[in-house]
N, C-alpha and C positions, 0 to 999 in steps of 0.2 A: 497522381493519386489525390492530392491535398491542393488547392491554391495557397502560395503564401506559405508552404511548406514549414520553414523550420518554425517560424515563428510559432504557430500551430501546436507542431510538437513539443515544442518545450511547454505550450503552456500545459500540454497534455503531461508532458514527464513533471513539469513543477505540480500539477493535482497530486500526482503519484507518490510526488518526495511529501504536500502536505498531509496527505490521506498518511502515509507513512511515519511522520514526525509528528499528529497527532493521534494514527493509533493502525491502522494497520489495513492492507491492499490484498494481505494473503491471509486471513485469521485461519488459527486451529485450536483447538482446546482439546486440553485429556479427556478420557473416557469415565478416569474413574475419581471425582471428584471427591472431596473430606464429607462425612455428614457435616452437615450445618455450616455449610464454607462453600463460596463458588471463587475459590481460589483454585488459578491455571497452573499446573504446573510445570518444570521445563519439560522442554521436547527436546528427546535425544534423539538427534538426525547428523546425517556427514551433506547430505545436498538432499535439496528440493526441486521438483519439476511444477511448474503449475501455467495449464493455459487459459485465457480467456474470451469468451467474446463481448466486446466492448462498446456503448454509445458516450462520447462523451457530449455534452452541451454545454455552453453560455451564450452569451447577449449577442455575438459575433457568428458561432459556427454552431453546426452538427455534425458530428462523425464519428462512422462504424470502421471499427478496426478491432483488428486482433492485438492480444498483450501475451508475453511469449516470456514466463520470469524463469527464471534459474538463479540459485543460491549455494553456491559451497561454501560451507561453515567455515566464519572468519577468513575467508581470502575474497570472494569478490559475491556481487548481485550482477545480474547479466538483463535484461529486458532488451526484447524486440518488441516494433512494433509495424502489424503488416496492417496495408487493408485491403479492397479488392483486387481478387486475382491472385490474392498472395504476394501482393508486390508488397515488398519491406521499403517503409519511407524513414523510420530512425532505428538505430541500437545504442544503448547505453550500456555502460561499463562501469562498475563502481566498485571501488576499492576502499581499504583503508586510509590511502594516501589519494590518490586520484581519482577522478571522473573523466570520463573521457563520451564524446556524443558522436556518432554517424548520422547525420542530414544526406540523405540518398538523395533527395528533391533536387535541392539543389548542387550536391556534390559537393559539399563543404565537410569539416569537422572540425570540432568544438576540444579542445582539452587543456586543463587544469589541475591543480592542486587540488585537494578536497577543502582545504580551509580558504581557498578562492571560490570554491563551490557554495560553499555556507553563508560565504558574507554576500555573495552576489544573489543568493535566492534567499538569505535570511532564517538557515538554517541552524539553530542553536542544536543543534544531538551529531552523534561520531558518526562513522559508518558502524558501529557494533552496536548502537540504539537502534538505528534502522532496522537492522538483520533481525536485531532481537527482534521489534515488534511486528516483520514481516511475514516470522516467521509461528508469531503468536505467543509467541513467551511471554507476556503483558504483566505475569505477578499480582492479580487481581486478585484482591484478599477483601471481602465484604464480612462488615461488624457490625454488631448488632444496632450501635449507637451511630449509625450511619447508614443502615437500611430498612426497607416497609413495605409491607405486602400491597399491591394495589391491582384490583382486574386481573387479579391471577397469576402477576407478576412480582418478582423480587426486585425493587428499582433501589440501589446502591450508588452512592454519590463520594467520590474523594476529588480532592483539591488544593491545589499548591499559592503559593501566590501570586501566578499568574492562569494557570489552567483548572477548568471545574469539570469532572467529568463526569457523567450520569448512566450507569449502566440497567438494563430493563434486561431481565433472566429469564426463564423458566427457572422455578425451583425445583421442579423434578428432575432433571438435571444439569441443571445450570448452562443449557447453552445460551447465547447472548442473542437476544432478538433485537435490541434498538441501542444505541450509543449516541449520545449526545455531550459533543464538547464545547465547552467555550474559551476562545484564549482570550484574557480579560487585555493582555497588553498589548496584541495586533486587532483586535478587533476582529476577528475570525470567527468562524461557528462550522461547525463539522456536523453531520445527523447521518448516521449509518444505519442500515434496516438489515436485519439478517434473514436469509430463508430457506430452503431446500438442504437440509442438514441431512450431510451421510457419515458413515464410522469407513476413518480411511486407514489404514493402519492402526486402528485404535484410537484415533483421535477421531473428535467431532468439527466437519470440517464444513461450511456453511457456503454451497455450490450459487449462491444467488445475495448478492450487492449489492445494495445501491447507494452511494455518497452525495450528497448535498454539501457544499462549501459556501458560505457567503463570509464575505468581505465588505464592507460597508454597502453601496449599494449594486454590491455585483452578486451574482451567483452563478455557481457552474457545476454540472451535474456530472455524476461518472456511474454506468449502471453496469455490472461484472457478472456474467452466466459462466462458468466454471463448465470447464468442459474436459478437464485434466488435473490432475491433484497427486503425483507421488512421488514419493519420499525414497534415500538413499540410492538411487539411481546412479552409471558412471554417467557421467553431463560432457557436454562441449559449449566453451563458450567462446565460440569461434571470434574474431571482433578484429577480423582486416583491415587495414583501410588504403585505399584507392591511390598507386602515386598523385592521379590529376587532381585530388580532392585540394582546395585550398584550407589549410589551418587557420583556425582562428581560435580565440581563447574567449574565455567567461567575462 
């Protein structure tokens, strides 16, 4: 499938974790927002189904694959990832406590603690910040004295001492067309486009992604066409792994 296999894939699941740790891989937003407020409210769900079809890019490679997510509330995030033919080249596994990876390529697998997970990719949030903002729970609360009409657009800006976030709305009903983050202390930049918005169980759920990540002078692209999107489903998250596989850790 992949030359170079795992390596690859991780840099593809580490896009995943930052797209995830700076704001979200699966967004959805309520239907029925506050007048004068494009504040998300929670989403009450027990699991999530969502599939996609994926390019990822940087300065190294190209590649199309499929992303295969599942979510049961507070126990685990499940992700495959296939590409031609259907062949699956990784699965990952994320828990509260653990992470666990399948490298098919080369028949190896990766697993860990979660807080060996964090330090070795540099991940400051739990697995329940993840989930939360995977699953679009974001708590986006725009104020007057932090937002301005511009091109037709509501653009709302909050930020901490390290992260500035810039949100660009419709105000008719606040679904989210552009995100742009800055982490002021990795030097990172995040730019997300949103598009093809449909009502999925009542949420506004944005079938077309595309991610930009740069890193001082690197950049890597991740572009997501939705091709599945639902909610409360019974899931399996199957996650074998092979006696012959050699273990290895983070």
């Amino acid at each position: 499938m992949i030359k170079n296999g795992m390596k690859i894939h991780l840099n593809i699941l580490s896009v995943f974790i930052i797209i995830s740790m700076l704001l979200s891989s699966c967004i959805a937003h309520r239907n029925h927002p506050k007048k004068n407020s494009s504040q998300i409210k929670e989403i009450d769900y027990k699991t999530i189904d969502c599939r996609s079809e994926c390019i990822f890019r940087d300065q190294f490679n190209e590649q199309n694959f499929t992303a295969h997510i599942r979510i049961q509330k507070d126990q685990k995030i499940w992700i495959s990832l296939t590409g031609p033919l259907s062949i699956e080249g990784a699965r990952l596994l994320i828990t509260p406590d653990t992470v666990s990876l399948i490298d098919r390529i080369n028949k190896k697998f990766y697993t860990g603690s979660y807080s060996a997970f964090q330090t070795k990719y540099k991940i400051p949030i739990s697995y329940f910040d993840i989930q939360k903002i995977l699953v679009g729970d974001l708590n986006i609360d725009s104020k007057r004295d932090n937002c301005l009409i511009q091109d037709e657009l509501q653009i709302c800006t909050q930020k901490n001492d390290s992260v500035i976030y810039t949100f660009y709305s419709n105000p008719k009903n606040y679904t989210i067309e552009k995100i742009r983050v800055k982490d002021r202390l990795s030097n990172r930049n995040l730019d997300i486009t949103f598009a093809g918005y449909q009502i999925i169980s009542g949420n506004q759920f944005s079938f077309n992604k595309n991610f930009e990540i740069y890193t001082n002078n690197e950049i890597a692209k991740l572009q997501m066409d939705f091709t599945k999107v639902e909610y409360d489903k019974t899931l399996e998250y199957s996650f074998s792994i092979p006696e012959t596989y050699e273990k290895l850790g983070f």
